[in-house]
C-alpha positions in Angstrom: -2.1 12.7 1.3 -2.8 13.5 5.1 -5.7 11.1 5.2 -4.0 8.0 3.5 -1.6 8.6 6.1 -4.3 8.3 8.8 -5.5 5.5 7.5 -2.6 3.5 7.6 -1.4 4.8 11.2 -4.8 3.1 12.4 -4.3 -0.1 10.4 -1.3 -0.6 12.0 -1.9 0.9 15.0 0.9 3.7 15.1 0.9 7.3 16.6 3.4 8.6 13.5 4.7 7.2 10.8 6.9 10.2 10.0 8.6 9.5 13.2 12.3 8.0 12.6 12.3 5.0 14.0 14.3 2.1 13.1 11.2 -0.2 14.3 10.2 -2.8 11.7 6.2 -2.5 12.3 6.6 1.5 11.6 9.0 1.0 8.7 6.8 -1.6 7.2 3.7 0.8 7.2 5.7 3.4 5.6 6.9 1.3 3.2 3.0 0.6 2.5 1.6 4.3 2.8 4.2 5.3 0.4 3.8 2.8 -2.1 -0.5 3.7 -1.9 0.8 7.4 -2.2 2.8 6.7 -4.9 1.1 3.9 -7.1 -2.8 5.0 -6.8 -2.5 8.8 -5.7 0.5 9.3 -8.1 2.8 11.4 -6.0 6.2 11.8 -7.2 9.2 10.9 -5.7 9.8 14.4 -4.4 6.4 14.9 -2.8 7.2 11.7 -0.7 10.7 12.4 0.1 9.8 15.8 1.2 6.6 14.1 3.1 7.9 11.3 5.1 11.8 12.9 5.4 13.7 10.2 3.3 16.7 11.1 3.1 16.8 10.8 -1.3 14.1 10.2 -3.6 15.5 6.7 -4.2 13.8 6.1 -0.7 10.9 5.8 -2.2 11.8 4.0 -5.2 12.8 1.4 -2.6 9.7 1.7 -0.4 7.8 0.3 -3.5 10.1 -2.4 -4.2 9.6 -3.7 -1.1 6.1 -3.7 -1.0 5.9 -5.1 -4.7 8.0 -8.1 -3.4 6.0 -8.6 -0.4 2.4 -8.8 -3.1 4.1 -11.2 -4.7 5.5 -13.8 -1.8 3.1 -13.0 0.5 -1.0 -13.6 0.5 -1.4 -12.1 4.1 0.7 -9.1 3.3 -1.1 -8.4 -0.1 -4.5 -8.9 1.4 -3.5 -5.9 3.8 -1.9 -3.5 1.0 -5.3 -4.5 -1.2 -7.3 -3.8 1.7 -5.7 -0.7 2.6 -5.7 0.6 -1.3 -9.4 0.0 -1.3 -9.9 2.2 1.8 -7.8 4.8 1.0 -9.2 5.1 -2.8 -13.1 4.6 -1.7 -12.7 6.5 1.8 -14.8 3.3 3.1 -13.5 0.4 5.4 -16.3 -2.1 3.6 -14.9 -4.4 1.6 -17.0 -5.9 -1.4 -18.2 -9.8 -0.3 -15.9 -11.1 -3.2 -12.8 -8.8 -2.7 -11.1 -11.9 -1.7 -11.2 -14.0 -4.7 -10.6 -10.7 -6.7 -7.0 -10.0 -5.3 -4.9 -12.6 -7.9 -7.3 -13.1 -10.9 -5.7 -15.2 -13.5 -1.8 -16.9 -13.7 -0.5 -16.9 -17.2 1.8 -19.7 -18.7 4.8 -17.5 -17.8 3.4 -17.7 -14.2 2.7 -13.8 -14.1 -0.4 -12.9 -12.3 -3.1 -10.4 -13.1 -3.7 -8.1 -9.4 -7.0 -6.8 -9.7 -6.6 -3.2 -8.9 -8.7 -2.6 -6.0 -10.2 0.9 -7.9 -12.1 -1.4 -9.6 -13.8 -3.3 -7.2 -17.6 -2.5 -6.1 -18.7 -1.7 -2.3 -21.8 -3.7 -2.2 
């Protein structure tokens, strides 16, 4: 858990992201790191809470929510939590040359789209 959370303090730059801080930069990044934590490390809710001192495990019910939402409006912001998933799952800050066109494969009539999961990507 400790190195995913190093991971993203260096992607985003910031000393702590335990730190309680109503800054949007640092509450964006946890918003990420938990949602990495949670979605491709599985930690439960009460790991996390305990972790990054939410206050309830809703917290990070939320933090997820708002990083689903971002995926899904937002290329730029999906391109960092894909590239940051791939790092944190593969320990390597290489990206394969066609991660790009991997990140939303296919769009289905009821305009649902398939996310590659970056765990099954190839460093090449």
């Amino acid at each position: 858990m400790d190195t995913v959370i190093r991971r993203v303090e260096e992607y985003f730059g910031i000393p702590d992201l335990r730190m309680n801080t109503r800054k949007g930069s640092v509450i964006m990044a946890k918003h990420i790191c938990v949602y990495i934590l949670s979605r491709h490390f599985k930690k439960t809710n009460k790991e996390l809470t305990k972790k990054f001192g939410f206050a309830t495990r809703p917290s990070v019910i939320w933090s997820c929510r708002v990083v689903d939402n971002m995926i899904e409006t937002d290329p730029e912001w999906a391109h960092d939590v894909n590239q940051l998933s791939f790092s944190c799952i593969h320990g390597t800050k290489q990206l394969p040359k066609n991660y790009k066109s991997l990140m939303f494969k296919n769009i289905d009539s009821n305009g649902f789209k398939e996310i590659v999961e970056p765990s099954t990507l190839e460093v090449t």
